[in-house]
C-alpha positions, 0 to 999 in steps of 0.5 A: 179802349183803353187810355195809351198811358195807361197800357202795358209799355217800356218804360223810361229810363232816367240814365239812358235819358240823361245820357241822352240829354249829355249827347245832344248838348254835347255834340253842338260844342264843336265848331264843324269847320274844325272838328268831325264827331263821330259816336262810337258804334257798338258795344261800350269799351270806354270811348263814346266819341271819335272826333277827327281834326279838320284844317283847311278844308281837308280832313287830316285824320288826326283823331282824339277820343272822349268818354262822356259821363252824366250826372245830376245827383252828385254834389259839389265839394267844398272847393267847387270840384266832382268827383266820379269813379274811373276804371282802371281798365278804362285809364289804360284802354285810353292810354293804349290807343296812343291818340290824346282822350278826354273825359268830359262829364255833363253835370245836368244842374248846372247845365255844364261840361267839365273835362280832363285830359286823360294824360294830366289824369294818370300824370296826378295818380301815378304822383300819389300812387306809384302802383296805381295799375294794381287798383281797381278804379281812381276818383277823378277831380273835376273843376275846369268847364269845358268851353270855347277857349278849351276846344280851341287847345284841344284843337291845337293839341290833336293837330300837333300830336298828330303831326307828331305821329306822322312825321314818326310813321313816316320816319319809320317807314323811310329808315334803312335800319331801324336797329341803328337810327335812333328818333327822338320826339322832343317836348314840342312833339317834333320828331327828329332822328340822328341821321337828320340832325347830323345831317343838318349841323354838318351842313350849316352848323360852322355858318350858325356860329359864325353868326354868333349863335353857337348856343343854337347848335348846342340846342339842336344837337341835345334834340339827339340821342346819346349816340349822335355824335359819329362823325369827324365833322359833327364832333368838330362843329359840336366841339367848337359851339362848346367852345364859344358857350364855355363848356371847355370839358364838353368842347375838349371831348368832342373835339378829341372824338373829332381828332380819332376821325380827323382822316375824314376831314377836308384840309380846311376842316382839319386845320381848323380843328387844329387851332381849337383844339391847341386853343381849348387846351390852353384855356384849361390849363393843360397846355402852358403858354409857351407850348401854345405859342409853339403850336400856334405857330405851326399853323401859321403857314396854312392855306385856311386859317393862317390870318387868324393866327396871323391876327393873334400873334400880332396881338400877343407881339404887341402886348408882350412888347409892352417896353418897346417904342410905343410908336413902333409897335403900333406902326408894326401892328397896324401894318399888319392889320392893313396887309390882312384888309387888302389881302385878296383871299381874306374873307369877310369875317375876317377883315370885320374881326381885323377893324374891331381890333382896330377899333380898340388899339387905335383908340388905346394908341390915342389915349397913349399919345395923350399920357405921352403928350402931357409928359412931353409938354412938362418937360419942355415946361421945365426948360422954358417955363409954363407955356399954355401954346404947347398945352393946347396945340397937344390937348387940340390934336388929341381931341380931334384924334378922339373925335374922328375915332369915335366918329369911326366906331359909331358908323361902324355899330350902324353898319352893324345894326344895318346888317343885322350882325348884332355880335360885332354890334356889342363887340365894338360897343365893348371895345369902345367902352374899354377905350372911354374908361382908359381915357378917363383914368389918364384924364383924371390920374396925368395932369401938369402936377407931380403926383398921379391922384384919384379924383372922385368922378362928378358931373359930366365925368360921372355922366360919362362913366354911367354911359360907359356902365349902361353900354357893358350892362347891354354888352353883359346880357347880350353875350349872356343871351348867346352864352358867348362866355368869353366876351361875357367875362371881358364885358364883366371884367370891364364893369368891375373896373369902371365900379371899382373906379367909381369907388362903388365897392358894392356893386363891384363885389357883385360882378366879381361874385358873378365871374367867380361863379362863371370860372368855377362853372367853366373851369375857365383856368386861363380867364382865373389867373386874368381874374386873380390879378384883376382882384389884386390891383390889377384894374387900369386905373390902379397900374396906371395909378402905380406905374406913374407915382413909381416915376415920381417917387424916383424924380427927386433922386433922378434930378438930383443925378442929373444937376450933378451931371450939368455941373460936372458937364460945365466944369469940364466945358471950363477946362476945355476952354483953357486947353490948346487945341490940337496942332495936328491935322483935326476935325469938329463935330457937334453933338446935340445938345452940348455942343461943338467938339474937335479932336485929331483926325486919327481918332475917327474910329474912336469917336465912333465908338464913343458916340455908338454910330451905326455902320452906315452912318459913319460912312455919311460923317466921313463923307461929309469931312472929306468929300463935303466940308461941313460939320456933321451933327450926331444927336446923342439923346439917341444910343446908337446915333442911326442918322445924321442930323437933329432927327426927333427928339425923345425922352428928353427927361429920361434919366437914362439918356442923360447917363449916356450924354455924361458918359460921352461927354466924360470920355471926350474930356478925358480923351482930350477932345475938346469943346470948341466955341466955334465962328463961322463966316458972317457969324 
């Protein structure tokens, strides 16, 4: 019998054997905890392994394919890669099947798998050949080796893919309409439709930008269709976080979409529409203050948002008031501050905004008090000479001042911080950076000399402005992190002025590149003419450096007015003194700081008018002439006299007041009432 070997048999073949060998050792690559391999039975189409995703134990039914090729006799190229050819037919046949493939090649030399993904594949050709359907075949360029950390992405791939399918399928099958709903599949492979993304913003979106992350429903929104945006309250919600990321235009069409839908909203949602919409138009010039005001107003009566109103109209009276007794502005102010903490029906965010403004005005009115305080101490200095008692008792009070207020903003930022609100957080951190920079300014530019100077910044005053830079610096990336371009241009707008300060032109030419670019983005009209005087002079230190030189520019002249006055003033006491005085029925006065007067009985009224006493104090002098017997005192650094007595003596050193003293003391001389030295029992 013949040798076996040497009989007539089938013989071997290399390819099938290759093809053989690639499957045994591609098989075993794949963890079977994590993945089910199935060859593919049957005639050849293009995919020679169904591989199906486990996760937990379960089968998921999420699937990918492989088309697994051999080779042994191909080469290298220079650059380490393989190339072989891929059929058209085969590229689409992967593609049709809508489950992510692979092609993987076992290359027998060096006993490696290298791998493409189909997607990247057709990705690179249709780069290079925008027709490349009508080609045959495509060379494929391998290099990457398919490995541990490979399969691992493949696994992560599939899954999420196929997660993406089902959520699709399942969309799909609970829709009512499929003519109407639109679906989206964003870049993360999650499915959203229309319906549950308006849905969701309707239902929290005023919520997510009360928390300050209005850039948040922007982004969920842009997960829609063009067509999403069909309801009053989306529009609205839309329209507002616009608003607080500074895209006004895109803020001002929806809100106009919300306004042709607003019979759908409830009261409070309109009202608030309202007060956006008055507010998006003023900030881009369509609207002029006047008019906005107006507007503003007529919403101050309602039921929803009337404390808002209520907070910036203070606001604006304040700052227009600007002439007004400092001291009278803020107890107004801050009265109303107050009504709105203890209102009942005020809601948390509310009194929260109410104690970071408060924050800001009590520390500006501290750093007033102090301008005001040095202008007091001179001018008692100037009647009594130089007196170090008065200048610490003022400087002693202001530093405690500061101290508990800063005391005030610390613990308010911790409590922030604690509640995880990091909006009011920066916000108050903002407000107390504007207030340290003010203190600076009136440190260095209010002294006990005559004239306001720079003084440049050095030791622990540098320390400080840096401190005061790193804060705003924070400040800047936070509201820049949450697009909150308001308060990013109020923190901007605030390191310029420290910079410019600092005399740091450089850098203060950078942060006003930076908020040109933010108002030519933003169209921010309003924030341009605040920008536009802040390039003119406009900062802190350079008004206040103005306002204070302007005052002692006109000091010599103004001194000159007022020793004029004292001489005549004395002239005419020489005179009285060499006067009878009068035979008939008389009465005395004494105005403070002149002196005694008396004049006839019958001239009350005129006295009256002279002086400018107010109705019900004139009641009180007749009183007490006729009823009491003594002298009433009428300080006449006031006009008009509105209480009897000394009272508190202001702008002693105001030109102004000492116009009005001559004034009076010209018409008693010329009416014949006469200043008296007078002598009283035990006297």
């Amino acid at each position: 019998m013949a040798d076996s070997f040497e009989m007539k048999l089938p013989k071997v073949n290399p390819n099938e054997e290759l093809e053989d060998i690639s499957n045994n050792r591609f098989v075993p690559l794949f963890n079977v905890k994590d993945f089910e391999i199935r060859k593919e039975p049957g005639r050849d189409k293009g995919i020679d392994f169904r591989v199906e995703i486990k996760k937990n134990g379960v089968y998921t039914g999420f699937k990918f394919f492989v088309q697994l090729k051999a080779t042994e006799k191909i080469e290298r190229k220079a650059d380490n890669s393989i190339s072989i050819s891929i059929d058209t037919s085969n590229i689409n046949y992967l593609l049709n099947s809508g489950l992510p493939a692979y092609y993987c090649l076992y290359f027998k030399p060096d006993d490696i798998f290298l791998y493409e993904n189909v997607n990247e594949f057709v990705k690179k050709i249709s780069e290079s050949h925008t027709d490349w359907q009508k080609q045959e075949s495509h060379t494929l360029r391998l290099t990457d080796p398919l490995n541990e950390k490979v399969l691992r992405g493949i696994y992560n791939s599939a899954y999420d893919r196929g997660l993406c399918l089902r959520k699709l399928n399942q969309q799909l099958a609970e829709s009512s309409s499929l003519v109407s709903e639109k679906m989206v599949v964003d870049a993360k492979l999650d499915v959203v439709s229309d319906s549950g993304i308006r849905k969701h913003i309707e239902a929290i979106g005023l919520k997510i930008i009360n928390e300050a992350r209005s850039i948040d429903v922007i982004k969920i929104h842009e997960r829609g269709s063009q067509q999403i945006a069909t309801t009053a309250k989306y529009n609205m919600v839309v329209g507002i976080a616009y608003y607080y990321t500074g895209e006004l235009i895109k803020s001002l069409n929806f809100i106009k979409s919300a306004m042709k839908l607003k019979t759908a909203l409830t009261p409070e949602l309109l009202e608030h529409l309202q007060l956006f919409d008055i507010t998006v138009r003023f900030a881009l010039g369509m609207i002029l203050k006047d008019e906005y005001e107006s507007r503003l107003s007529t919403l101050a009566s309602s039921d929803h948002i009337r404390y808002y109103v209520l907070i910036q109209k203070e606001k604006e009276l304040y700052l227009r008031n600007a002439d007004a007794d400092v001291d009278k502005r803020y107890e107004g102010f801050f009265k109303a501050m107050e009504d709105i903490l203890n209102a009942p029906d005020a809601n948390e965010n509310i009194k929260l905004l109410v104690k970071c403004e408060l924050i800001l005005y009590d520390g500006s009115k501290i750093n007033m008090d102090f301008a005001r305080g040095i202008s007091t101490v001179k001018a008692y200095e100037s009647v009594i000479g130089f007196s170090r008692q008065l200048r610490n008792d003022m400087l002693n009070e202001i530093f405690q001042r500061r101290s508990s207020w800063a005391s005030k903003a610390n613990d308010m930022r911790k409590s922030a911080l604690n509640s995880q609100n990091v909006f009011v957080f920066y916000h108050i951190l903002t407000n107390e950076s504007k207030v340290n920079y003010e203190f600076d300014v009136y440190s260095d530019l209010i002294n006990f000399g005559d004239q306001a100077n720079f003084t440049f910044p050095n030791g622990a005053r540098l320390e400080q402005l840096d401190n005061i830079l790193i804060s705003l610096e924070d400040s800047e990336r936070y509201f820049a992190s949450i697009s909150h371009i308001d308060n990013l241009c109020v923190a901007l707008s605030l390191q310029y002025e420290v910079l410019h300060y600092k005399a740091d032109f450089v850098a203060a030419g950078k942060i006003i590149n930076k908020l040109s670019d933010i108002i030519e983005t933003y169209e921010y009209k309003d924030f341009k003419k605040k920008f536009d005087s802040l390039k003119s002079g406009g900062t802190t230190h350079e008004k206040f450096a103005k306002f204070y030189n302007d005052i002692a520019s006109q000091s010599s002249q103004e001194q000159d007015e007022y020793e004029s006055m004292v001489r005549e003033m004395k002239g005419w006491d020489q005179l009285d003194r060499t006067r009878e005085n009068p035979t008939i029925e008389s009465e005395a006065i004494e105005l403070f700081p002149i002196g005694h007067f008396q004049f006839a009985k019958k001239f009350r009224n005129d006295v009256f008018r002279i002086l400018n006493v107010s109705a019900h104090v004139q009641k009180s002098f007749v009183s007490m002439w006729d009823e009491v017997g003594v002298i009433p005192v009428a300080n006449i650094y006031c006009n008009p006299v509105n209480e009897e007595g000394y009272a508190d003596v202001i702008n002693t050193n105001d030109i102004v007041v000492w116009q009005n003293i001559y004034r009076i003391r010209k018409e008693f001389f010329e009416r014949g009432f006469h200043r008296v030295e007078l002598k009283f029992n035990g006297g």
